[in-house]
N, C-alpha and C positions, 0 to 999 in steps of 0.2 A: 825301370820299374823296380820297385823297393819290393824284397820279398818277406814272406813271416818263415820263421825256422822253425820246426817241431822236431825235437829229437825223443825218439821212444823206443825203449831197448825192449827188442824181439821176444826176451824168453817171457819165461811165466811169471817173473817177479817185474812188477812199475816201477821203472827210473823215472826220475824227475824229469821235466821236459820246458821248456820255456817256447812261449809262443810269443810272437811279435809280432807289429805289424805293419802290415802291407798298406797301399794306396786307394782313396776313396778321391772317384772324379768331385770337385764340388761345379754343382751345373744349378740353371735354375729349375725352378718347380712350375709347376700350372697355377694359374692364373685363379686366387676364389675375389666374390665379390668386395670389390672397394678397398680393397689390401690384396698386395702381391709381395712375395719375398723370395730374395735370394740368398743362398746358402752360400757361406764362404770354408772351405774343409782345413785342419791345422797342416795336414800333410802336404808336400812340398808342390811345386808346380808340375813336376813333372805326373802325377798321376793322369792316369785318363779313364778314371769312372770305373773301374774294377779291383775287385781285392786280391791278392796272389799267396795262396799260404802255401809253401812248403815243408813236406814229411820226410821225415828222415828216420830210418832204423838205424840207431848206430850198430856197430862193429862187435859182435860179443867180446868180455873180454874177461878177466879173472884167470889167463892160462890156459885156459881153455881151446888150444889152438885148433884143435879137430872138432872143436862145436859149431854153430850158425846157431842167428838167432832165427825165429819164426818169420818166413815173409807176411807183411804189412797185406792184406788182401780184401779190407774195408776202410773207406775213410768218409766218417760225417762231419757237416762243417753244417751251425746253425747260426742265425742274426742275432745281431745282439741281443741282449738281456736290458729288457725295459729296467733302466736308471737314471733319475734327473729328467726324464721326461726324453728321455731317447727317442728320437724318432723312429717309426716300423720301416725296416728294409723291404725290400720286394726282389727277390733274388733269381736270377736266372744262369742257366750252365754258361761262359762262353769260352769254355775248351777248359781238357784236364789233360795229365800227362797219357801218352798212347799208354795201352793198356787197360782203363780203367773203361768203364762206362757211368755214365751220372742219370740219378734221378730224383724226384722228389720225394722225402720218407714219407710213409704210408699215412700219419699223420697231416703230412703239409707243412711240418714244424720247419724243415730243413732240407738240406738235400744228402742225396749217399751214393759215393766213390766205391764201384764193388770193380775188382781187379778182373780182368778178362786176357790176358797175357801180360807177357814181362815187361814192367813198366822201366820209362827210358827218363833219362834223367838228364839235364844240361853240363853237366861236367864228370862225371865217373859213371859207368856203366854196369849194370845190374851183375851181381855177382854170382849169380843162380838165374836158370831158365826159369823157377816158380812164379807162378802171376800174383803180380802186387809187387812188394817194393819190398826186394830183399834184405839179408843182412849188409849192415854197411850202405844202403842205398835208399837213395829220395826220389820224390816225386814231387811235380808242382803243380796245384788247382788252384784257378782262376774262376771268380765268381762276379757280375755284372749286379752293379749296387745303384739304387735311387732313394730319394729321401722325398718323404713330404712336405710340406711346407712348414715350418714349426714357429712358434712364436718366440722362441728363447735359444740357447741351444743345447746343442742335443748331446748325452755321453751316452757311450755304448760297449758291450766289450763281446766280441767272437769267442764262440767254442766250437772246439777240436775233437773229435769223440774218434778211436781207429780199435780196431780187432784185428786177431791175427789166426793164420792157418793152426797155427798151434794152441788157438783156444784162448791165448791169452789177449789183454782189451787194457787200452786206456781210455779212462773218462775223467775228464775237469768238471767236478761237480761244482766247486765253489763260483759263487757268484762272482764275485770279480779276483778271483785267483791269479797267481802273478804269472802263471801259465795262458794267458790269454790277452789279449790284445783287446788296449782299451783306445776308445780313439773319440775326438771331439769334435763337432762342427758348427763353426760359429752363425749366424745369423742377422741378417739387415731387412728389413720391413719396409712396405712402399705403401703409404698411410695412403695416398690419396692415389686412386687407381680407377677407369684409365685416366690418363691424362687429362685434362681439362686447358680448351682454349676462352679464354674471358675479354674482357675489354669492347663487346663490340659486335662478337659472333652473331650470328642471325638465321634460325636455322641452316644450320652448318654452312652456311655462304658468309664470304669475303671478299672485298674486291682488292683489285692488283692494288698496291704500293700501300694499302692502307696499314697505318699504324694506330698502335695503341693497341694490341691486342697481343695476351703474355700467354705462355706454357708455363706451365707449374704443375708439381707436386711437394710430397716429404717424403723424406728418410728417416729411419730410427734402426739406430742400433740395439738392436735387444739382444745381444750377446755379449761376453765378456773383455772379449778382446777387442783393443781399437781399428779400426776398418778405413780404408783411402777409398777415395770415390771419386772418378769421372763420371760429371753426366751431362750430356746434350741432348738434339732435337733435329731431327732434320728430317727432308722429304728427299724421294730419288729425282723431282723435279726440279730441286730447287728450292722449296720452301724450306727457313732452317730458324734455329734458334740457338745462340752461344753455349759451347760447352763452359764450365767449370769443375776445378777441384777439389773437395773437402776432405777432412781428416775426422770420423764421426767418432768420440769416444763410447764405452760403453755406458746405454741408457740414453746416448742422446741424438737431439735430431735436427736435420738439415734441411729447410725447406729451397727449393729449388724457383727460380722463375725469371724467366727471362725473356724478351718480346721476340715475334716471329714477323722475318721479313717474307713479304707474298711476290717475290721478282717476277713472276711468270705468273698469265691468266690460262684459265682451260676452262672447259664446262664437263670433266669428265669426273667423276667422285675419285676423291684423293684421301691418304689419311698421313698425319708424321707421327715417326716413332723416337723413344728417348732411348735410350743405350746406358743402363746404369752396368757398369762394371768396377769391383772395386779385390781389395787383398788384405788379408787380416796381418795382424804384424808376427804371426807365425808363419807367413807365407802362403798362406790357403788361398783361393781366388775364387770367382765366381761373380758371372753377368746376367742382364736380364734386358729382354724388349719390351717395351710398354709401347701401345701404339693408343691414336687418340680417337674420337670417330670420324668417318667422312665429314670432308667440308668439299666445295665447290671455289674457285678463285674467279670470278668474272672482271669484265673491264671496267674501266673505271666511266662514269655519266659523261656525258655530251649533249650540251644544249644547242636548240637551233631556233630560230625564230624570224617569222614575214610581217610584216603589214604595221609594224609597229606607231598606231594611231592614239597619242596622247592628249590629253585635251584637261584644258586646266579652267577656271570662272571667274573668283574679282579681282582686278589689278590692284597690289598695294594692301592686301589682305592676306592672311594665314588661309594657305587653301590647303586641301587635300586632294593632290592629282589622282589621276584612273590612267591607268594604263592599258588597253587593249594587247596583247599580246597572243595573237591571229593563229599560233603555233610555236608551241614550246614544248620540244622533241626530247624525252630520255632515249638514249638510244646505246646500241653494243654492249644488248643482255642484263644489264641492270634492272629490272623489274620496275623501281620507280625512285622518286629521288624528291625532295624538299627544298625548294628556294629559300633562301636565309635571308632574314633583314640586315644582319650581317656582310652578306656577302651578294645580294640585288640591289640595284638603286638606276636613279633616272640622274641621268647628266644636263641640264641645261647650259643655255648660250647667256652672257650676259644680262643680267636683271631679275634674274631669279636669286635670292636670299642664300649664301651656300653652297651654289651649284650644282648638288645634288641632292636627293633623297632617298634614304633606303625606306624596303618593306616598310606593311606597317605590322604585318602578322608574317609566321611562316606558312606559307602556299605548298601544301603536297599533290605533285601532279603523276602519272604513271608513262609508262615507257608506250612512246608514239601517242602520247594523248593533247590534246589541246585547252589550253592554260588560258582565260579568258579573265576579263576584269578584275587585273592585280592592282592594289590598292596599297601607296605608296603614303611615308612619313609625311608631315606639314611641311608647306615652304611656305614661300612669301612672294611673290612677284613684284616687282615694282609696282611703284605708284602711278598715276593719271588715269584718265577718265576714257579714255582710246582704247581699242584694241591693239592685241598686242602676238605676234611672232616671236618662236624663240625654237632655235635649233636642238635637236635632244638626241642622246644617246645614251643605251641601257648597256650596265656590268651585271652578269648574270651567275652566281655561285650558288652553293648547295649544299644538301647531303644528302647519300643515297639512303637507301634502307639498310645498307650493310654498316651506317654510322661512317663511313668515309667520307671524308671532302671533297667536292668539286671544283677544281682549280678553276680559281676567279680570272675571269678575262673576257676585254672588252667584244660585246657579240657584237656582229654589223647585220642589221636586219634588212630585206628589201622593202620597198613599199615605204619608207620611214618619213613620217608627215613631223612639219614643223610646231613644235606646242602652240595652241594660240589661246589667249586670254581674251575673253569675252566678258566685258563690266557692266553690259545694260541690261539692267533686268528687263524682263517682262512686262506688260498691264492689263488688270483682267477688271469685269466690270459683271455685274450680275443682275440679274430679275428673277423674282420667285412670283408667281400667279396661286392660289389656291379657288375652290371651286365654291366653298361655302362660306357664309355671315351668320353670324349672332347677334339676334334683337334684342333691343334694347328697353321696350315700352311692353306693357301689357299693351294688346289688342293690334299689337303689329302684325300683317300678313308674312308668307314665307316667300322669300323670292327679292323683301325691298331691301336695301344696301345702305341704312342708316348705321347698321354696328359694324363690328369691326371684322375684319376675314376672319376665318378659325376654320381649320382642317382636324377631320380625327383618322382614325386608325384605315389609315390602306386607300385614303384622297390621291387624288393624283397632284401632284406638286410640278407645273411647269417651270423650267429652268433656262434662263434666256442671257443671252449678253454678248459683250464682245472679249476677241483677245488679240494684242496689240503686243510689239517688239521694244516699245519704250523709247523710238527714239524721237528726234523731232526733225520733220512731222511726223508722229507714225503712222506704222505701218500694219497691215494685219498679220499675225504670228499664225502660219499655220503647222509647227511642228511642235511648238512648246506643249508639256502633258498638263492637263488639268488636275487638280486634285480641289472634290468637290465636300466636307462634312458637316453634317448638320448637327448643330448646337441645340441642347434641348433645355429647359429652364423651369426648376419647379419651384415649390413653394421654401424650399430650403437650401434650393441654388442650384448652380450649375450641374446636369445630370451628362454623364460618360456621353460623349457623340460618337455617331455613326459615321462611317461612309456612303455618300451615293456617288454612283457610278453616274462621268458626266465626260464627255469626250471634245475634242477640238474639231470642228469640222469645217475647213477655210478660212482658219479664226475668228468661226464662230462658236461661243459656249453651247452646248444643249445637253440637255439630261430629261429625261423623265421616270420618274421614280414615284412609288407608293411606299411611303414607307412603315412600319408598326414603331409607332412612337413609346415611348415609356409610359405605364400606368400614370404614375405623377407628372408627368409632364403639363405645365399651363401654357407653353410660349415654345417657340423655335426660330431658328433662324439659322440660314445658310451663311456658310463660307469657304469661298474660293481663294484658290492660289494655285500659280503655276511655273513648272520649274521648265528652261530652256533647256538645248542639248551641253548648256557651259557646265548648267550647273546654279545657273541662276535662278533665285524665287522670287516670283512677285511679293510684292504686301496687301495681307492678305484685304480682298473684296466683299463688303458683307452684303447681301442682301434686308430690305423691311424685316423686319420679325413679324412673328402673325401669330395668331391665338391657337394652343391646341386644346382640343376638348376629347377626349379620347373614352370620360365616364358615360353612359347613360342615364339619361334622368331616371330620379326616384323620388319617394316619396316621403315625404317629412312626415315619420311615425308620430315625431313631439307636437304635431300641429292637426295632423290627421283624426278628426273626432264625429261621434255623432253628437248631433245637435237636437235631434228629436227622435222619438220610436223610428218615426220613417224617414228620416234626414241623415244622408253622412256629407259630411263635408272633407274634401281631399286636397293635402296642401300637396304639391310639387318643389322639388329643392333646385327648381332653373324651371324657365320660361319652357311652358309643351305647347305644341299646335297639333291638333285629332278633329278627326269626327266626329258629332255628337249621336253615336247611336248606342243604344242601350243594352243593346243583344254583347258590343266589346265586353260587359263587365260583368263580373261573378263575384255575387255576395254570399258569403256561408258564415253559419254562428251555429257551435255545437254539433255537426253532422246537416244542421239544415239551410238549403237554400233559401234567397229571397231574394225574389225577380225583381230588379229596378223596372221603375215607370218609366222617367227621363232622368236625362244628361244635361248639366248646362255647366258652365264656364265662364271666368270672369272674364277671358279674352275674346269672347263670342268664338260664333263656327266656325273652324276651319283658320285662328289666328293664336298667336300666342299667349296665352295667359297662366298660372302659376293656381288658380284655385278652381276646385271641379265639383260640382253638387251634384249626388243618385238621390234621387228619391223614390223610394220601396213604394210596391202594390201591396205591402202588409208592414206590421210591427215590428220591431223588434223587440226581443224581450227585457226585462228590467237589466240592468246593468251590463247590458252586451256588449262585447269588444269582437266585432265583425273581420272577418278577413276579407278582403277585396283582391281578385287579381283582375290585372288589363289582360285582353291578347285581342288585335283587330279582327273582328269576323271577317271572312272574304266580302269583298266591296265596299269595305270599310279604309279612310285613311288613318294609318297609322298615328299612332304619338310618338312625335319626334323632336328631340332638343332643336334649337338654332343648327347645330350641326351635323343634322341629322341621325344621331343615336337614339335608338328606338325604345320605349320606355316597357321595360320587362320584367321589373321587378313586382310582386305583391307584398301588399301592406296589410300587420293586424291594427285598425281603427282604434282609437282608445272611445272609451266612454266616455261621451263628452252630455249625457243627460243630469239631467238636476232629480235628486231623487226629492219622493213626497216627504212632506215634513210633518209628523205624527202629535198627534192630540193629547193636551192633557186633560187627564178624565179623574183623577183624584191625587190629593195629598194627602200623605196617611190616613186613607182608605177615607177621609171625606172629601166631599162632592162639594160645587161649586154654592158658595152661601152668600147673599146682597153681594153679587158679582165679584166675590174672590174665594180663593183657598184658603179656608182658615186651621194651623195646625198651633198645638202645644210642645211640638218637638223643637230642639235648635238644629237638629240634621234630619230633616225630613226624609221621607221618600214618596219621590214621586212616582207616579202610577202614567206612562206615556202608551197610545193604543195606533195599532196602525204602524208597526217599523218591520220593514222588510230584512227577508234574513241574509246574513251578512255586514246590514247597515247598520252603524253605532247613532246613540241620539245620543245627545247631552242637553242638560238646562243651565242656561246662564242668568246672574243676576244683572240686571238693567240698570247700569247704574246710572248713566246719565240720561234714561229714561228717550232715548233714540229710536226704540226700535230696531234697532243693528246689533249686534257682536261685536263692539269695539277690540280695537287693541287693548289689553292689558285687563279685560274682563275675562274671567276665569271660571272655567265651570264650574258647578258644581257640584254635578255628580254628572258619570260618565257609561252608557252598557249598551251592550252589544245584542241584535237577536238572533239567536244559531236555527233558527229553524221559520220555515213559513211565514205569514201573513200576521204577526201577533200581538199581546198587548207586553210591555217588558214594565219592570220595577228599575228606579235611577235613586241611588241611594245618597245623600248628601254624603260627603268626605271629612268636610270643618265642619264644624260646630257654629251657627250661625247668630246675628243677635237678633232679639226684639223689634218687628219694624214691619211695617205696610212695604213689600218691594214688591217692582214690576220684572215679571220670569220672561226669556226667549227660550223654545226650542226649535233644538239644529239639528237635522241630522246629514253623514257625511255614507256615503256608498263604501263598496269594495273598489273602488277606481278613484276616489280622493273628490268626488265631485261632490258638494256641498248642493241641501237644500235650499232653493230660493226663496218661499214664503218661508215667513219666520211666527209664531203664535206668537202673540203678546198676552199673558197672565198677571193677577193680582194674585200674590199669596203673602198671606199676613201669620208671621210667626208673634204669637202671643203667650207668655213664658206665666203671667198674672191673669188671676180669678177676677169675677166683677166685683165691685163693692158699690153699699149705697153710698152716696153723695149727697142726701137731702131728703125734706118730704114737706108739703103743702098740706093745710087740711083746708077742707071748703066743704060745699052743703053737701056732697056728693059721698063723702070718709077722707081718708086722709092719702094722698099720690106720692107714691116715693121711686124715688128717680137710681137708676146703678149709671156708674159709669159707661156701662158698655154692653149692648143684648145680653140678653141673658133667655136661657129657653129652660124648659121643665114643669114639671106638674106646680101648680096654683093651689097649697091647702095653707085652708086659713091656720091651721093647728101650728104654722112654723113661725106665726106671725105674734105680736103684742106691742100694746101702744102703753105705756107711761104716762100721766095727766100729773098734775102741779102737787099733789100730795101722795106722790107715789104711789097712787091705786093705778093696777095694771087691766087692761080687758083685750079680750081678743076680737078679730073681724069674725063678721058672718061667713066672709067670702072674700074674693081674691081675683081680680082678671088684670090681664098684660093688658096695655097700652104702648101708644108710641114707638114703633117697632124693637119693641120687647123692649128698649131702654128701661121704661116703668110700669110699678104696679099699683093699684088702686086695693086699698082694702077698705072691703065695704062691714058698715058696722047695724047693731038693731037699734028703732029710734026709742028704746028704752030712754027716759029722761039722765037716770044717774051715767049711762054708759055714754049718753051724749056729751054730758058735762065732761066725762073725762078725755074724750079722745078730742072732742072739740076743742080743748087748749091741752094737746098735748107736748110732751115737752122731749119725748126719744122713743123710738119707733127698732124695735128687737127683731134679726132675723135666727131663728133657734130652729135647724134642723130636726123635724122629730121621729124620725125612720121610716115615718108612715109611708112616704114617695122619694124619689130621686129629688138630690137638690138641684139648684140652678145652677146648671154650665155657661160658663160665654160658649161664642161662636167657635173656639179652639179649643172647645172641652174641659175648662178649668173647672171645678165645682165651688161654689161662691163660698167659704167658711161662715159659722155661726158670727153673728156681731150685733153689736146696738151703735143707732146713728142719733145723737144727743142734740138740743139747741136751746137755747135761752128762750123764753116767752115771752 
């Protein structure tokens, strides 16, 4: 052991003193998360983890030969002084020289050597009985050092603190004064902590001999000096992993990894530990254990297997064998293990493509379990038309759960059947029966079998046929499975099919099934096929197709109308057959009922027909759109399609009435005159009476004088009545010409139903006043003729006749003739006034205010004028 020297002279005056130092064990530290480190110390190997400083009083001296110095009779020693990141000591007594007693300073700072007799010394002996350490004489303390774990390393330096009986004291104040002992400990880091087994591990289970599974961690040197390193891995069973050795410079680092062999199985929890020891190149040293966590070593899989019954289907074809494998045992503690297509496969005897096949998937089975229908790569078997034998034998390999191998080798199973290839298919043949038909004809009864079968929703479908081995002659197959699905067909094709469930029984087909077919569905049809135990399938067997009808009948809303106040007429959208009773049917319009009289049917009682007449015990009101619903009163026969779906829907009736067709009663407020409408306007308006509210009228011009509304005849004016029973105004739109025309009025409901009588009218737009055209005279006065009636007051005062010498005279009097066409003015038989109108030569009509003039028929008022003639 290397010691520290302290020399401190006795008296009252401080000599220099030089401290040195002693040995610091380097050991490792505890263990923190995920980093562990070990200290490597600069001082020699021989330390063993304690410091040893010795005190020395020297010898007084200056001549002095009758003097001593003071015995030494205190001695403190503290840890070093935080520098560079020094690590904290933790210091404990572990022996000081006899004499002394040690404790810790009151503080905690350090500890303190107080002298309790004459202290003894390893080579000169105290020169004075005084306790403590006389003149001339030392003593040696021994102090017990640990370090914590440090990330770098660590400098530090001890201080020496002693008092004497005689009052006098040294103290090393300076921090790192050349009085004290400085001392370094280098450092190596273990990045990855604990251990880590990879490759494979499975919670902590391994099995025997498996490889591929490494120990590893790193090293770093975080200290300044370069570091030598052994490190391995071993267990005290046996499990181990390669030592190696590195040279880590400072800063850098060594990652470690090397694979672990598992020689030995056990079930007991085991752990390996790595052993990192290494030495600084000042000689410092310093190890460390790292250990990893429990793992388990079990043995390694064992397969076993009975009954091994293969069975292959076409000769000369790419099949897929089945292997039955009756018992396939993990066994000797492996939990469980995975067949590999790698490493299973089926051996056959001549004729098979290859001779073997592996997996086609990996199969995970468990320890002592049973491994059932493994399903092996494609082969090929020979060709013909025969069945066929063929010898087999299975290589069974794996992996367990701990990712080990199961050594491949050929298993011998008992029980083991020779492959046989079975090429004949199957033959199947089918019948489908349904219970119901669809009529064909109005007035068909229910029950006759002119249309065609049709089943709906939840019929019973019988299922009949045979099943045959295919061979010739055949024979009846009674082991082969059926597979029976029914094909459903709508209006936009093939709808997803169903299965029904249809079984083999002595090779015979049967099934009975109800099935709920598709909304859309019109059509269906069965098909069978059936596969043998090879593995063979028939081609597939179809059955008839048959009709499905799965809607209930309803009612054609577009054809559904009344035809009278008490008439509804009812279309159906497919053939119904009902009873004809009256109480099935419920008419409501508005909140009110109205009770049908009778029922009748274009198919008669009790057969099929598509149209249904109610007729009411009362009216219905103007423009009614009736709701009808069906429901059979008890003791009533339903209404039912051909396929029996029962008819339950109701219908709102459209108005199928012709509404009244309204009167013309004036044209521009005149009234009917020598049987027409005569106006002066070119857009008249007419005056129509009689149009119910909601209904529009319109008047058309007649052109080609039919009596009808032709195409391409255009109204003329168009209005609507909002309220009640009333008279409406219809106002021309164009502007019309001059002309004698024949009118129709039309009017159309709130439901689009057009009046059926049509008015046929005369209205004559006349735009031109009358005029005369002429005049006659005879014994009577003189008759003058207008083109065209004419009505109004008769005074003679408007009138004057002309005679051959321009003498003028007037009538006595005036009266209409000839339905108003003419007037007669009558004159006095004065001789001179006879002379003159009796050859007269132009006849004046001169408005004099006195009365209204002459209107035609359309209101014109005739202008003043004179009608002139030669004599």
């Amino acid at each position: 052991m290397l010691l520290n020297r302290l020399a401190v002279r006795g008296s009252a005056a401080v000599a220099a003193a030089v401290l040195l130092v002693g040995g610091v064990a380097g050991s490792a530290s505890a263990a923190v998360p995920a980093v562990a480190r070990i200290s490597l110390s600069e001082v020699s190997a021989n330390s063993t983890g304690s410091i040893s400083i010795e005190v020395t009083n020297p010898a007084a001296t200056g001549g002095l030969t009758a003097s001593k110095n003071p015995a030494i009779n205190s001695v403190r020693i503290f840890p070093p002084l935080t520098s560079s990141g020094a690590p904290t000591a933790t210091l404990d007594t572990a022996g000081a020289t006899t004499g002394f007693s040690a404790a810790r300073t009151t503080d905690g700072s350090g500890f303190r050597f107080t002298a309790t007799g004459p202290a003894a010394t390893g080579s000169s002996p105290l020169k004075s009985s005084t306790p403590g350490i006389a003149d001339a004489g030392k003593a040696i303390f021994k102090l017990g050092v640990s370090y914590l774990p440090q990330a770098a390393d660590a400098v530090g330096q001890w201080r020496v603190q002693t008092s004497t009986d005689g009052g006098s004291s040294y103290t090393d104040a300076a921090a790192n004064g050349a009085s004290e002992l400085t001392q370094t400990v280098h450092t190596l880091s273990i990045l990855t902590y604990p251990l880590t087994l990879s490759g494979g591990l499975r919670a902590g289970k391994v099995t025997q001999g498996q490889t591929g599974i490494t120990v590893s961690y790193v090293l770093k040197n975080v200290g300044t000096q370069a570091a030598t390193v052994t490190l391995g891995a071993s267990n005290v069973v046996g499990d181990a992993a390669p030592s190696t050795t590195a040279v880590i410079g400072p800063g850098e680092t060594f990652g470690y990894s090397a694979p672990v062999s598992f020689p030995r199985n056990g079930t007991r929890a085991r752990a390996m530990a790595s052993q990192v020891s290494g030495s600084s190149a000042a000689g410092a040293v310093g190890s460390k254990t790292i250990w990893t966590n429990e793992y388990v070593v079990q043995a390694p899989a064992a397969f076993s297997c009975t009954n091994l019954t293969p069975t292959l289907a076409h000769g000369g074809e790419l099949i897929r064998p089945k292997v039955d494998i009756a018992q396939a045992t993990v066994s000797n503690g492996v939990e469980g293990a995975t067949l590999q297509p790698a490493g299973t496969s089926l051996g056959y005897g001549t004729g098979i493509v290859g001779g073997s096949t592996p997996l086609v998937s990996s199969q995970p089975t468990t320890a002592g379990a049973t491994q059932t229908a493994v399903a092996f790569a494609d082969a090929r078997t020979s060709g013909g038309s025969a069945d066929r034998s063929y010898p087999v034998s299975l290589t069974v390999g794996g992996i367990d759960l701990n990712g080990a191998a199961v050594a491949q080798s050929a298993v011998g199973c008992s029980g083991v059947s020779n492959l046989t290839v079975d090429v004949t298919s199957p033959v199947a043949a089918v019948t489908v029966t349904t219970p119901q038909h669809r009529p064909t004809a109005v007035g068909e009864a229910p029950g006759a079998t002119t249309g065609d079968y049709v089943a709906k929703n939840k019929d019973a479908l019988t299922v009949g046929g045979t099943i045959s081995d295919g061979g010739s002659p055949a024979a009846a197959d009674t082991t082969s499975v059926p597979t029976c699905t029914l094909h459903e067909y709508g209006s936009v094709g093939p709808i997803t099919p169903q299965d029904i469930p249809c079984t083999n029984k002595a090779g015979v087909l049967s099934a009975t099934a109800a099935p709920q077919y598709n909304p859309t569905a019109t059509s269906a049809q069965l098909e069978v096929t059936v596969r043998d135990t090879a593995g063979n399938v028939s081609a597939p067997a179809l059955s008839a197709a048959w009709t499905v009808d799965t809607q209930p009948p309803a009612f054609d809303e577009l054809a559904s109308t009344t035809t009278t106040p008490s008439t509804i007429v009812l279309k159906t959208d497919e053939l119904v057959a009902f009873g004809y009773q009256a109480a099935d049917w419920t008419v409501t319009e508005g909140g009110t009922r109205h009770l049908v009289a009778s029922v009748t049917g274009n198919g008669g009682a009790g057969k099929f027909g598509d149209s249904i007449t109610l007729t009411l015990r009362d009216t219905l009101p103007e423009d009614a759109t009736p709701t009808v619903t069906y429901a059979a009163a008890p003791g009533s026969t339903a209404a039912v399609d051909g396929a029996g779906n029962r008819l339950v829907d109701p219908v709102t009736v459209l108005d199928g009435v012709a509404p009244r067709t309204p009167t013309l009663t004036a044209v521009d407020a005149n009234g009917r005159q020598l049987g027409a409408f005569y106006t002066n306007h070119n857009r008249p308006a007419f005056t129509l009476g009689a149009v119910s509210a909601g209904h529009t009228a319109s008047v058309y011009r007649d052109d080609n004088v039919n009596g009808v509304v032709d195409s391409g005849e255009v109204a003329l004016c168009s209005a609507t009545n909002t309220s009640g029973l009333a008279q409406i105004i219809c106002q021309t739109d164009a502007a019309q010409p001059e002309g004698d025309y024949q009118v129709l009025v039309q009017t159309v409901d709130p439901n689009g139903n057009v009046s059926v009588a049509r008015a046929v009218e005369r209205v004559v737009i006349d735009l031109s006043p009358a005029v005369i055209t002429g005049f006659e005279t005879d014994s009577g006065g003189i008759l003058v003729s207008f083109d065209e009636p004419v009505t109004g007051r008769d005074d003679a005062n408007d009138w004057f006749v002309s005679g051959p010498s321009g003498v003028r005279v007037q009538p006595i009097s005036v009266t209409s003739e000839a339905n108003g066409t003419q007037r007669r003015l009558h004159f006095s038989s004065d001789p001179g006034e006879a002379a003159i109108w009796g050859s007269a030569t132009s006849v004046s009509y001169a408005f004099q205010g006195a009365s209204g003039r002459y209107t035609d028929l359309a209101g014109n008022a005739t202008p003043d004028g004179t009608f002139s003639k030669a004599v």
